[in-house]
C-alpha positions as a LaTeX table, in Angstrom:
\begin{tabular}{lrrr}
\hline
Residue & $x$ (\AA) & $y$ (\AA) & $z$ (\AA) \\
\hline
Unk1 & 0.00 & 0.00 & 0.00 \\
Unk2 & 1.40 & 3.36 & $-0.92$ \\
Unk3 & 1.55 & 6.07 & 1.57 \\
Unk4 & 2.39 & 9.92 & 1.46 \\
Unk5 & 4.94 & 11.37 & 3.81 \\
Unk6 & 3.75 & 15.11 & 4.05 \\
Unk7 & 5.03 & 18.30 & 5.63 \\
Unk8 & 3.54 & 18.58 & 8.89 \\
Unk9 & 1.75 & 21.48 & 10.65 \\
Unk10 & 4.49 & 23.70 & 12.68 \\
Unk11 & 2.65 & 26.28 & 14.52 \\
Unk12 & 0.55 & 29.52 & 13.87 \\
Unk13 & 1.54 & 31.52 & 10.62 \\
Unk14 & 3.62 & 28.68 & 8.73 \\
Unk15 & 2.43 & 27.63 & 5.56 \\
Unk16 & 4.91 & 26.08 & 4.18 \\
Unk17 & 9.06 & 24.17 & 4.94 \\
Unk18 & 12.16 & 23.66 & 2.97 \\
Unk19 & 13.48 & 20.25 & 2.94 \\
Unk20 & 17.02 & 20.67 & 4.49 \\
Unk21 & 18.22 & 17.29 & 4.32 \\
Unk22 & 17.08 & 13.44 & 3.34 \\
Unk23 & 17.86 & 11.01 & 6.21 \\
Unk24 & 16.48 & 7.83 & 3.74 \\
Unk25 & 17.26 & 7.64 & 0.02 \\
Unk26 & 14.44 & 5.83 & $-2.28$ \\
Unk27 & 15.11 & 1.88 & $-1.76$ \\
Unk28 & 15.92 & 2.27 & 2.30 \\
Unk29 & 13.85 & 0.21 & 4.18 \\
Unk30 & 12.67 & 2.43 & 7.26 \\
Unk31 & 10.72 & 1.49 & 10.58 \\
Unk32 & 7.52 & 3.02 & 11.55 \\
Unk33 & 8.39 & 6.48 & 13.54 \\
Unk34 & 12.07 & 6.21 & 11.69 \\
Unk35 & 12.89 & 9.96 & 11.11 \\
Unk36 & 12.79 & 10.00 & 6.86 \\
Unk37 & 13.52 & 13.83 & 6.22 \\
Unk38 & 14.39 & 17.13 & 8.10 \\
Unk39 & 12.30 & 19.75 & 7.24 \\
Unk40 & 12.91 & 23.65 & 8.21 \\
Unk41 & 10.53 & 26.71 & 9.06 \\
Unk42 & 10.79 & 29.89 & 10.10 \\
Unk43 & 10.38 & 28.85 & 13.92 \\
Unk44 & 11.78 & 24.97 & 14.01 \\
Unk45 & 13.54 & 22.36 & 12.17 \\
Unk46 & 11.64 & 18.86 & 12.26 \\
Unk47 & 12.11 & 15.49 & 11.80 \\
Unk48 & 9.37 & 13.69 & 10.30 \\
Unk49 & 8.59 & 10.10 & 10.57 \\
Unk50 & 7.58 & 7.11 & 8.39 \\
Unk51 & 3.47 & 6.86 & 9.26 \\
Unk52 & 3.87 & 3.15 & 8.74 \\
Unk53 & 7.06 & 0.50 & 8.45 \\
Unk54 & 7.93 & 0.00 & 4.58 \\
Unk55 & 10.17 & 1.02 & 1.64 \\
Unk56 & 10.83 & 5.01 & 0.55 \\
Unk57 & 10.02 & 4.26 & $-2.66$ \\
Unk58 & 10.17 & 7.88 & $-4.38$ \\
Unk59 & 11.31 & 11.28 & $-2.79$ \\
Unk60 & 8.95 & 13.94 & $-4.70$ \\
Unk61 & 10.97 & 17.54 & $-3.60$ \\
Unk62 & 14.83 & 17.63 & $-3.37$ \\
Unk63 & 17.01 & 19.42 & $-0.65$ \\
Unk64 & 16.47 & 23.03 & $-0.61$ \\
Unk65 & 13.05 & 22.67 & $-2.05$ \\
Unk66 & 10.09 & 25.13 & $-0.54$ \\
Unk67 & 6.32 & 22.88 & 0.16 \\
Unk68 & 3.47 & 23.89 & 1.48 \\
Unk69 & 1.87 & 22.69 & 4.89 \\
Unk70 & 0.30 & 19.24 & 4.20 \\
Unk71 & 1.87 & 18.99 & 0.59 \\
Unk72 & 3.29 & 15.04 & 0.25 \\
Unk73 & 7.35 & 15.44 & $-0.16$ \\
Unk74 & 7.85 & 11.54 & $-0.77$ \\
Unk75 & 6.15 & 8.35 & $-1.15$ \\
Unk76 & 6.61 & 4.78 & 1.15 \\
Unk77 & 5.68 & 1.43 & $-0.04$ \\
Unk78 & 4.34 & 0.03 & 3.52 \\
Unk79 & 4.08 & $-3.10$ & 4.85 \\
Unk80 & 1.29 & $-2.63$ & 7.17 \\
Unk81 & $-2.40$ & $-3.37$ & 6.04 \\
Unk82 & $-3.89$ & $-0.18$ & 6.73 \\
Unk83 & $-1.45$ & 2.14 & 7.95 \\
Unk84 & $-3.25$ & 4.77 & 10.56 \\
Unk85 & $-3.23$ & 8.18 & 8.77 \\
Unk86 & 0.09 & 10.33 & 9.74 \\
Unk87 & $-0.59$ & 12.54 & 12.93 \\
Unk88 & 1.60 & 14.83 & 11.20 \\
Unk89 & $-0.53$ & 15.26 & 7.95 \\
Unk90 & $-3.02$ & 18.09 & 7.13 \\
Unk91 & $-6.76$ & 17.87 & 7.06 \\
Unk92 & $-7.80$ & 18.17 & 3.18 \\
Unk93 & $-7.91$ & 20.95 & 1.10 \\
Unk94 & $-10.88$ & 22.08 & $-0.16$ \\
Unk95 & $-11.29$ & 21.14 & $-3.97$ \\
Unk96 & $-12.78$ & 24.43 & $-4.79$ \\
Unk97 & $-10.32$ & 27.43 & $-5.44$ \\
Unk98 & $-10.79$ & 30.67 & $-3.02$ \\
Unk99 & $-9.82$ & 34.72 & $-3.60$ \\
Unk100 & $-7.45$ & 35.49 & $-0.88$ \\
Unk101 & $-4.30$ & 35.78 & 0.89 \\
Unk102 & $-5.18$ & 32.75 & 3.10 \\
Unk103 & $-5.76$ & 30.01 & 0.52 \\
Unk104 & $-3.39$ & 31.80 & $-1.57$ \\
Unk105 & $-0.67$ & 30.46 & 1.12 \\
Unk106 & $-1.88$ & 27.22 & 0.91 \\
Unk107 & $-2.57$ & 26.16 & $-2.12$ \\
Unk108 & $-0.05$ & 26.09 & $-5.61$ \\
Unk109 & 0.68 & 24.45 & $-8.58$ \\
Unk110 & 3.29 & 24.70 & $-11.72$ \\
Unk111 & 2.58 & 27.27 & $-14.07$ \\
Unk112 & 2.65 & 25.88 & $-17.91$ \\
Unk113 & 6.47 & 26.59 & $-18.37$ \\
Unk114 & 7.04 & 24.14 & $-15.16$ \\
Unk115 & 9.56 & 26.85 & $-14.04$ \\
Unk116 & 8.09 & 28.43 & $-10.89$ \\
Unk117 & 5.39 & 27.64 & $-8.46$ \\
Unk118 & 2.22 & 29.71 & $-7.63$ \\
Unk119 & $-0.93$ & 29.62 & $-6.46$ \\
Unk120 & $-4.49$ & 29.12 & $-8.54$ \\
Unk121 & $-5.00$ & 33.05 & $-7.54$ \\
Unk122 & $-2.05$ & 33.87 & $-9.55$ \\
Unk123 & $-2.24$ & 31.40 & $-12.14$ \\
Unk124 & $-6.02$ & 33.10 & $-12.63$ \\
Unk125 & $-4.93$ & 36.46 & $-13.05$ \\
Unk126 & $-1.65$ & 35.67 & $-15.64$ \\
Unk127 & $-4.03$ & 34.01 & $-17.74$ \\
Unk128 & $-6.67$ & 37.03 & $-17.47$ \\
Unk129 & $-4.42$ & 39.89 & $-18.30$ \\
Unk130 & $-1.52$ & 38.06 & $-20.64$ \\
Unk131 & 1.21 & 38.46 & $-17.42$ \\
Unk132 & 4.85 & 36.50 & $-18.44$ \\
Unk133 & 5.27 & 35.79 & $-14.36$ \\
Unk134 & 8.90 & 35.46 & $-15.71$ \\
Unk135 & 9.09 & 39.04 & $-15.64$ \\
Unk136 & 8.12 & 39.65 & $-12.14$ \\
Unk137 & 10.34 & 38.75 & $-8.79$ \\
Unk138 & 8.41 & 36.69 & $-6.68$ \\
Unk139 & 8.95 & 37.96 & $-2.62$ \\
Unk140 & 7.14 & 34.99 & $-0.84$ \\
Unk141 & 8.86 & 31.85 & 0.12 \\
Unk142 & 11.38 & 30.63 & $-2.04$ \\
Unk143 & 10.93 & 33.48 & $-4.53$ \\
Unk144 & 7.58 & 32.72 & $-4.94$ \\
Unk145 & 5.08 & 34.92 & $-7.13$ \\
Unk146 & 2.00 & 36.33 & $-5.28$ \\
Unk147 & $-0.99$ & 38.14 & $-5.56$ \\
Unk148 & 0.47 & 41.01 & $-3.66$ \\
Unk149 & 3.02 & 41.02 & $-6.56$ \\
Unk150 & 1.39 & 40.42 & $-9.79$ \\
Unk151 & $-1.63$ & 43.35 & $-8.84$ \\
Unk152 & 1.35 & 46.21 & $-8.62$ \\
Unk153 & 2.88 & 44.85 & $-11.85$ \\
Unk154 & $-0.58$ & 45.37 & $-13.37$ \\
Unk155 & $-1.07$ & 49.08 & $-12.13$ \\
Unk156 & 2.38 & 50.09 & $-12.99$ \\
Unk157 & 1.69 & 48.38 & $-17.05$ \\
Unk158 & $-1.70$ & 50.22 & $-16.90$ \\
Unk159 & $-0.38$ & 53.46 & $-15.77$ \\
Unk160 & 2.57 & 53.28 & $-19.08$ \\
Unk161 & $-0.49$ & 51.81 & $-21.48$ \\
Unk162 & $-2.28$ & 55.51 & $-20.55$ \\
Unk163 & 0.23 & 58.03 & $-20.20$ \\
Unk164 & $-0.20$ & 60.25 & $-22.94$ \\
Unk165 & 2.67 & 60.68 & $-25.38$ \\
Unk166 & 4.80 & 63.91 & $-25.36$ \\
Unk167 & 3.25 & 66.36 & $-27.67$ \\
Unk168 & 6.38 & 68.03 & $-29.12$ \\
Unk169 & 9.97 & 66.15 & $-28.78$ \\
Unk170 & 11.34 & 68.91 & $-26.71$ \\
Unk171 & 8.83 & 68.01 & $-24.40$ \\
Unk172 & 9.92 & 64.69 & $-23.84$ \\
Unk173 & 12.06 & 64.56 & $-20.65$ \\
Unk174 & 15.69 & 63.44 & $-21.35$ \\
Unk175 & 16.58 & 59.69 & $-20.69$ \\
Unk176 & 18.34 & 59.09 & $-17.75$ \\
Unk177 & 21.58 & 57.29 & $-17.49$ \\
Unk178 & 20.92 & 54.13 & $-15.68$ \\
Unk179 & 23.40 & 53.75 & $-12.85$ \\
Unk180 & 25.82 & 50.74 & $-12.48$ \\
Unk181 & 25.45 & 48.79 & $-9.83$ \\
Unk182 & 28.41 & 49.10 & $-7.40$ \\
Unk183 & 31.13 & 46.80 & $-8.13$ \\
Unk184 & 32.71 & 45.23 & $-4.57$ \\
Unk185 & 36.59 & 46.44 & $-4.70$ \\
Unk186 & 39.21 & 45.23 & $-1.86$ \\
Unk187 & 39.01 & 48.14 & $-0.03$ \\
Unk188 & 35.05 & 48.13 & $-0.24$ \\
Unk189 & 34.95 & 44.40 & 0.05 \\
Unk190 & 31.17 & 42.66 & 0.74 \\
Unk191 & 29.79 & 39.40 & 1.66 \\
Unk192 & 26.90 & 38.25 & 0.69 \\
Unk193 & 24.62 & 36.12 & 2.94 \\
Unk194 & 21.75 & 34.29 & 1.25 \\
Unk195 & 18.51 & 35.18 & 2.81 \\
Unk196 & 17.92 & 31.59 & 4.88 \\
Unk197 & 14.11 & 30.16 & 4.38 \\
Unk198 & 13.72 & 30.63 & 8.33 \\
Unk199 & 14.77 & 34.41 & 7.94 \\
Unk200 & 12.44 & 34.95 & 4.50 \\
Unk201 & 9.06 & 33.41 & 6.41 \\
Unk202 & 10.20 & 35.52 & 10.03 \\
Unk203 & 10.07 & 38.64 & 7.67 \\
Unk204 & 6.95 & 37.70 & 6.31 \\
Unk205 & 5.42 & 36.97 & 9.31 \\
Unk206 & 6.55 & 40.16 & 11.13 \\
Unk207 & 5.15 & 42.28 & 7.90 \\
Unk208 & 2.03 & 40.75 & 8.47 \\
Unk209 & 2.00 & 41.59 & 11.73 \\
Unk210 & 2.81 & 45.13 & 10.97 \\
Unk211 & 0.31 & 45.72 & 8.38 \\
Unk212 & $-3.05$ & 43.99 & 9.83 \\
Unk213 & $-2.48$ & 45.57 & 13.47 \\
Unk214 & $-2.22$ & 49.04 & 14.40 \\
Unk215 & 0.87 & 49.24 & 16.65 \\
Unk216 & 0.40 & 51.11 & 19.59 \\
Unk217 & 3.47 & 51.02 & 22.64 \\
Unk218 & 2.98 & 52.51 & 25.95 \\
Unk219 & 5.62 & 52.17 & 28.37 \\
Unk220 & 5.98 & 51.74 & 32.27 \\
Unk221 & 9.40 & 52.32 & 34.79 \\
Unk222 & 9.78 & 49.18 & 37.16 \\
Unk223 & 11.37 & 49.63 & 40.61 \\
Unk224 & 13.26 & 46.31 & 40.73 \\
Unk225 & 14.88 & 46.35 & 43.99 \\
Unk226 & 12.92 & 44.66 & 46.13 \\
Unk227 & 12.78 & 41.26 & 43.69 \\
Unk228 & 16.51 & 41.95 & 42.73 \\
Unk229 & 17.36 & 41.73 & 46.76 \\
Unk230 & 14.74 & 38.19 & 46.91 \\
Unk231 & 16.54 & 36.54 & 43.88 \\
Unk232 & 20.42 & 37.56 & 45.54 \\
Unk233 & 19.13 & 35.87 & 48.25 \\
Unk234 & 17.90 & 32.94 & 47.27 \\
Unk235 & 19.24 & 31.81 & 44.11 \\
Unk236 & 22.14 & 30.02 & 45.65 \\
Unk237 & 19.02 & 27.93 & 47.44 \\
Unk238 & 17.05 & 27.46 & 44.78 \\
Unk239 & 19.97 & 25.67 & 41.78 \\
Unk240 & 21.00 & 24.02 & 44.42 \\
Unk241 & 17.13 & 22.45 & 44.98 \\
Unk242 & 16.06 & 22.76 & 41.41 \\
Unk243 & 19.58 & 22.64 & 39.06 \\
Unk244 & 18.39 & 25.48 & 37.21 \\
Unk245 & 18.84 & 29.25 & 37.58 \\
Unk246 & 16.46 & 30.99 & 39.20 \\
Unk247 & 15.92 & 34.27 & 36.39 \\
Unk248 & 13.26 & 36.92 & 36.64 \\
Unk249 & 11.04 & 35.88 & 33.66 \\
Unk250 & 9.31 & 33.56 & 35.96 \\
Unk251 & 7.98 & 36.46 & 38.39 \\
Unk252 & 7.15 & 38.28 & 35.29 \\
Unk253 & 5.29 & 35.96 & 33.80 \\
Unk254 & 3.32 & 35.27 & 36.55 \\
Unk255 & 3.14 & 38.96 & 36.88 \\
Unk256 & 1.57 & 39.19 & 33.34 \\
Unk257 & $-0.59$ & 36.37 & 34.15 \\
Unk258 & $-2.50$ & 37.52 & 36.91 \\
Unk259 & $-2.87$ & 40.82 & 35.69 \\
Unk260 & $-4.40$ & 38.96 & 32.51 \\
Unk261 & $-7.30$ & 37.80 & 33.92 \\
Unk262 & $-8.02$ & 41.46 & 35.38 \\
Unk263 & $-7.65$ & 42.71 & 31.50 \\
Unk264 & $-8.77$ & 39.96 & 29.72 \\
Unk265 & $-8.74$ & 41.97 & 26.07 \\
Unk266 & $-4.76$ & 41.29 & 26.01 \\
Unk267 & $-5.08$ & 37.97 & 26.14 \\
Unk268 & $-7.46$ & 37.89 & 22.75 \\
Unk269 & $-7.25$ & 38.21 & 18.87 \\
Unk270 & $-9.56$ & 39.55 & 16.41 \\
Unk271 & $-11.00$ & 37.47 & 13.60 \\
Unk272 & $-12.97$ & 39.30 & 11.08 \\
Unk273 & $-15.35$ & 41.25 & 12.96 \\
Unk274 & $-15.50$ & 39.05 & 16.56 \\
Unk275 & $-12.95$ & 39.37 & 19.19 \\
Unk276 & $-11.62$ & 36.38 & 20.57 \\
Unk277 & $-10.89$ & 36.22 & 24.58 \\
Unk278 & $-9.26$ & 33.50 & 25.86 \\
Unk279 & $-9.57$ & 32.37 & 29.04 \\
Unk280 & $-6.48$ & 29.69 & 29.49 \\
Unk281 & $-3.40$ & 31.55 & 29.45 \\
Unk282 & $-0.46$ & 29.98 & 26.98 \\
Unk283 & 2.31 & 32.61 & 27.31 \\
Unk284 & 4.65 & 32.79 & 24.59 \\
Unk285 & 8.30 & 33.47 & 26.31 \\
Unk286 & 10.92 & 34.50 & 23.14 \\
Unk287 & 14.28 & 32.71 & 22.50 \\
Unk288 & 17.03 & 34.23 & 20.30 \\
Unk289 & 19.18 & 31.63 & 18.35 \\
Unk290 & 21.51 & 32.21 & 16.06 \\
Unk291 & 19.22 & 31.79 & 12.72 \\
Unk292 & 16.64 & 33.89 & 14.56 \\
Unk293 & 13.66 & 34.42 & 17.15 \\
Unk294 & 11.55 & 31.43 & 18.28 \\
Unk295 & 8.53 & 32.06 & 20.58 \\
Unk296 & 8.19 & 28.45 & 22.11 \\
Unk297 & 4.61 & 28.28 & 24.41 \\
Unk298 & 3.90 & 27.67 & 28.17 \\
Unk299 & 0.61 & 25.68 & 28.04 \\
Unk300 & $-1.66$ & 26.85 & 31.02 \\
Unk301 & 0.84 & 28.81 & 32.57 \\
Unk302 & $-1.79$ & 30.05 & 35.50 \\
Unk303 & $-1.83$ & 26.38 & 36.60 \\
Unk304 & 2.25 & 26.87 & 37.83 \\
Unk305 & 4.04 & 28.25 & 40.78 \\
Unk306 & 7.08 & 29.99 & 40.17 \\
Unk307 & 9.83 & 26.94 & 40.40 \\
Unk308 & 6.96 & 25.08 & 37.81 \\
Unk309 & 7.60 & 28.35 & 35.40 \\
Unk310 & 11.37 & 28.08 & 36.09 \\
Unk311 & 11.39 & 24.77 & 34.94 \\
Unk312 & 9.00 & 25.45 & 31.82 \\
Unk313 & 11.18 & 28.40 & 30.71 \\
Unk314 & 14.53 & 26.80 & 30.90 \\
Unk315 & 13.28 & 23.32 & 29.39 \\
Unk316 & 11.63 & 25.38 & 26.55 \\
Unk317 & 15.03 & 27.93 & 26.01 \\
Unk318 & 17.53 & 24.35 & 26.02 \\
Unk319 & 15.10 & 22.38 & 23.44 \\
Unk320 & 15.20 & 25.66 & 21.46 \\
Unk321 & 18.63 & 26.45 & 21.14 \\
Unk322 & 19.47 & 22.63 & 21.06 \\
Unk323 & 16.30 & 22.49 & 18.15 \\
Unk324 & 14.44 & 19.95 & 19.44 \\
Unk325 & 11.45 & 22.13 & 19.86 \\
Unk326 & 7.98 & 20.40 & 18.36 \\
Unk327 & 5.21 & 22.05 & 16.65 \\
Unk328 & 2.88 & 21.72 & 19.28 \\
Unk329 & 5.59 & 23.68 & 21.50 \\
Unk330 & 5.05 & 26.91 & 19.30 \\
Unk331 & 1.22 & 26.64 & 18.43 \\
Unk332 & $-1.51$ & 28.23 & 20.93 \\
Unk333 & 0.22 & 31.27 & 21.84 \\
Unk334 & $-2.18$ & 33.81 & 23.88 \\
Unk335 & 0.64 & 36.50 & 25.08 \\
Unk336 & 4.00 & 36.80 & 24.24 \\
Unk337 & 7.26 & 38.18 & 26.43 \\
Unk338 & 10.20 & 39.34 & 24.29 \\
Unk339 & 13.57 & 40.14 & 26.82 \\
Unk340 & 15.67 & 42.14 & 24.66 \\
Unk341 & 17.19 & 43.79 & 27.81 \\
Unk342 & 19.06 & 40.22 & 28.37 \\
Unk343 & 21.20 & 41.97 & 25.79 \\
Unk344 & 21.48 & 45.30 & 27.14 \\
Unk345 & 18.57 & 46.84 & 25.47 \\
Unk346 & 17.21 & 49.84 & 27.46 \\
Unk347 & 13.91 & 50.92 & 25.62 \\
Unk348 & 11.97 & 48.93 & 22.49 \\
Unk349 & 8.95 & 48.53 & 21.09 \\
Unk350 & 8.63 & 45.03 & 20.08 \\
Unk351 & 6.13 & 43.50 & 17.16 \\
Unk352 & 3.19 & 41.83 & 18.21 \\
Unk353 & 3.18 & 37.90 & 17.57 \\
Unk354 & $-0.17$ & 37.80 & 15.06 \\
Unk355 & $-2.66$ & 37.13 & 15.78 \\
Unk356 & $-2.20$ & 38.02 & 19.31 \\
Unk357 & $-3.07$ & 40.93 & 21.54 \\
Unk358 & 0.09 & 42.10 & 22.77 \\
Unk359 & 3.22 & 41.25 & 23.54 \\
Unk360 & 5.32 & 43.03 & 26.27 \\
Unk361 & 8.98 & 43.88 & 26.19 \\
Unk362 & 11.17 & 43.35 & 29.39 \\
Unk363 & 13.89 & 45.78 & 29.40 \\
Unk364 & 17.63 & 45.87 & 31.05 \\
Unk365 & 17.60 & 46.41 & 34.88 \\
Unk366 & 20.02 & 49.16 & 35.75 \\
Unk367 & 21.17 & 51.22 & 39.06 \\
Unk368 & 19.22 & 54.47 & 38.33 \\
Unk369 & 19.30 & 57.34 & 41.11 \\
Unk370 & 15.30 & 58.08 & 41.62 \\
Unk371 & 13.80 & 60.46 & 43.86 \\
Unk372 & 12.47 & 58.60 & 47.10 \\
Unk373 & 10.78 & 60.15 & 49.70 \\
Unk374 & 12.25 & 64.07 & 48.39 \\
Unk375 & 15.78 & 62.09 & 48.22 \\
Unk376 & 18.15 & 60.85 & 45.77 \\
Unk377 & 18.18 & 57.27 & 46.18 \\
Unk378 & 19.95 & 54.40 & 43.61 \\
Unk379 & 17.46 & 51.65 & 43.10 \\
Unk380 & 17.32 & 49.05 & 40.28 \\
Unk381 & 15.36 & 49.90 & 37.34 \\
Unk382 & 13.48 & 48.39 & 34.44 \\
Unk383 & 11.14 & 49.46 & 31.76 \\
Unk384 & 8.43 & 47.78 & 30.54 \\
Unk385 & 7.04 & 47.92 & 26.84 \\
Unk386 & 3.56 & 46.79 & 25.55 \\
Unk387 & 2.87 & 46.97 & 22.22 \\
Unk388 & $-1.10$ & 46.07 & 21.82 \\
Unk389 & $-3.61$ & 46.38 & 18.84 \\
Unk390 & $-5.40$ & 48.85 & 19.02 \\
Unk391 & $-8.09$ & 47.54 & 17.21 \\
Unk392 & $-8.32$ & 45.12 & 20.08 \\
Unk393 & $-7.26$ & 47.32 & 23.28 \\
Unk394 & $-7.72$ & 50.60 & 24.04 \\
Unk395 & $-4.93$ & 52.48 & 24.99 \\
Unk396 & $-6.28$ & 53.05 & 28.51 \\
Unk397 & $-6.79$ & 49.31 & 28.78 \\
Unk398 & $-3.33$ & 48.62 & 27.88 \\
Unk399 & $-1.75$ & 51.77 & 30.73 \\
Unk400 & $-3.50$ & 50.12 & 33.28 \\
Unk401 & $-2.35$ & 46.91 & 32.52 \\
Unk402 & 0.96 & 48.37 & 32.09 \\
Unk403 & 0.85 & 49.74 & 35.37 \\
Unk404 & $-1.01$ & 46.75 & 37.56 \\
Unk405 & 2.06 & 44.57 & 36.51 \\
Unk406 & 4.83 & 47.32 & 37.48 \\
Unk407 & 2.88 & 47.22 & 40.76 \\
Unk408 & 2.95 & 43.43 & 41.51 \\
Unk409 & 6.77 & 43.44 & 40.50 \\
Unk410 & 7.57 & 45.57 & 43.14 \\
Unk411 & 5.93 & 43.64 & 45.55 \\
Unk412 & 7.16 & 40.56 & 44.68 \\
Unk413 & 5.80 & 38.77 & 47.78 \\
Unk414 & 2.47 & 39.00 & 46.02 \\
Unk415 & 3.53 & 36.54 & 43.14 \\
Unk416 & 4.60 & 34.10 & 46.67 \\
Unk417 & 2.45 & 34.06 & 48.83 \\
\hline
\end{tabular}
């Protein structure tokens, strides 16, 4: 019985993986659960397994190849009688073709030349108005052509089709002299870095972000003394209990946390023209690798105490930077926490994570002289930066929210006791 091997669903926003490498070769004899390929996003790499024990018997994308979500990359000859259907494979596509962006993403096929992929949208509209796609440059994944750049290719060829013609030849504006592109010399030397697959679908996905929501920041100053004195004094306790570090993030989420369920709007999306509030609570706690910024998920944070968040937030950082994250360890995201002052960053204002809410910014704590009391005193301090949609949260909302989790970090015996 033949069986597809398909690329599997990796979390909110990715449509589509490159094959990075091929751990079987058609003929290989592989074992149910046997990893067969690696496959890369934007947010993980993955290894995905034969659904059933058998023979590889054709690969159908090469290394470096872009597929879409749920798209079969190979085929397995299986020796099982009916092979349960992959947990990693997509539902179905629907048969009939839709307008817009979101089956856009998901759907493609060859366009009569066999030289580039695209999407039925795209293929639709080439055939309508007489469009050689060879002549535009495809910006999604893996160069592909989309709708968003085939309609701006039409405008600009309408807008030449009905500019009128000069009506003397002195009118006509001189030609200018195209420019050469600059040539790298060794004392103006330049490398050039391919744009990775992972850093092409982060860009998309922050873009998309950045166009749907209406960015608003608002920003709050965090007297950190108190919890900076509690974690000097027991963090020596508490790796020697728990072999971990005990970090701020933990108090912070659980900060964010309670003061979620008092503003409950942050912890929603918008789809079409309903707002969405959740009431579980997956936070979203940012990692920065190397290739880029992973946002692995907390399930039901609000059900841990602070050494259960410790634990979640340094198992999900070490599976991150050691990539063996899963999908289900980025999917479900309700709030996000970005910690850009871990490298000395004093004041940001970070990109929501579509389609959620918000997502707050933790800033560097620093000795700060503040006025205490009429007196100059030095005290350890921290900003913190929300960026919420305002479509979704009102910019009182988000102050307020802003300012009820300042207030519980300087108490930190709230977050205890």
């Amino acid at each position: 019985m033949e069986v597809k091997i398909v690329v599997p669903h990796m979390g909110e926003s990715i449509v589509e993986g490159t094959i990075l490498k091929w751990l079987k070769r058609p003929g290989d004899r592989v074992e149910r659960d046997e990893s067969v390929v690696e496959i890369g996003s934007d947010k993980i790499d993955v290894e995905v397994p034969a659904p059933a024990r058998g023979t590889l018997k054709e690969i159908l994308a090469q290394e470096g190849a872009t597929v879409a979500v749920g798209k079969a990359v190979a085929l397995l000859e299986t020796e099982d009688a009916a092979p349960a259907r992959p947990k990693t494979e997509a539902p179905p596509e629907p048969e009939a073709a839709e307008e817009g962006e979101a089956k856009e993403a998901k759907q493609e096929e060859t366009t009569p030349r066999g030289r580039r992929r695209i999407t039925p949208v795209v293929a639709k509209l080439a055939e309508r108005h007489g469009v050689d796609l060879d002549q535009i440059e495809g910006t999604g994944l893996g160069g592909r052509v989309t709708k968003k750049d085939v309609l701006p290719y039409l405008e600009g060829r309408r807008s030449t089709q009905e500019a009128p013609e000069p009506k003397r030849k002195e009118e006509a504006l001189p030609t200018p002299t195209p420019r050469r592109a600059a040539v790298p010399s060794e004392e103006e030397p330049v490398e050039v870095i391919p744009v990775t697959a992972m850093r092409k679908a982060i860009a998309e996905h922050l873009v998309r972000s950045k166009q749907t929501a209406p960015h608003v920041t608002t920003v709050a100053e965090v007297d950190m003394t108190r919890l900076v004195n509690f974690r000097e004094k027991h963090k020596a306790d508490f790796e020697r209990q728990e072999g971990i570090s005990l970090t701020y993030m933990p108090f912070i989420v659980m900060a964010c946390i309670r003061t979620l369920k008092e503003f409950p709007f942050l912890n929603g999306s918008m789809e079409e023209e309903r707002i969405l509030l959740k009431r579980y609570y997956h936070i979203g706690v940012a990692v920065a690798l190397e290739e880029g910024l992973v946002v692995p998920v907390i399930r039901h944070a609000d059900r841990l105490d602070i050494r259960g968040l410790a634990h979640a937030i340094h198992d999900l950082a070490e599976r991150a930077r050691t990539k063996k994250l899963t999908s289900d360890d980025l999917k479900g995201g309700t709030f996000s926490i970005t910690n850009p002052g871990a490298f000395g960053a004093v004041l940001s204002t970070p990109i929501i994570n579509y389609p959620q809410a918000a997502i707050l910014g933790v800033e560097a704590i620093r000795k700060t002289p503040v006025v205490r009391d009429d007196q100059i005193a030095i005290r350890h301090m921290m900003y913190l930066c929300l960026s919420y949609d305002h479509r979704i949260v009102d910019g009182a909302t988000a102050v307020q929210f802003n300012q009820r989790v300042r207030r519980i970090l300087e108490n930190p015996l709230e977050l205890i006791l």
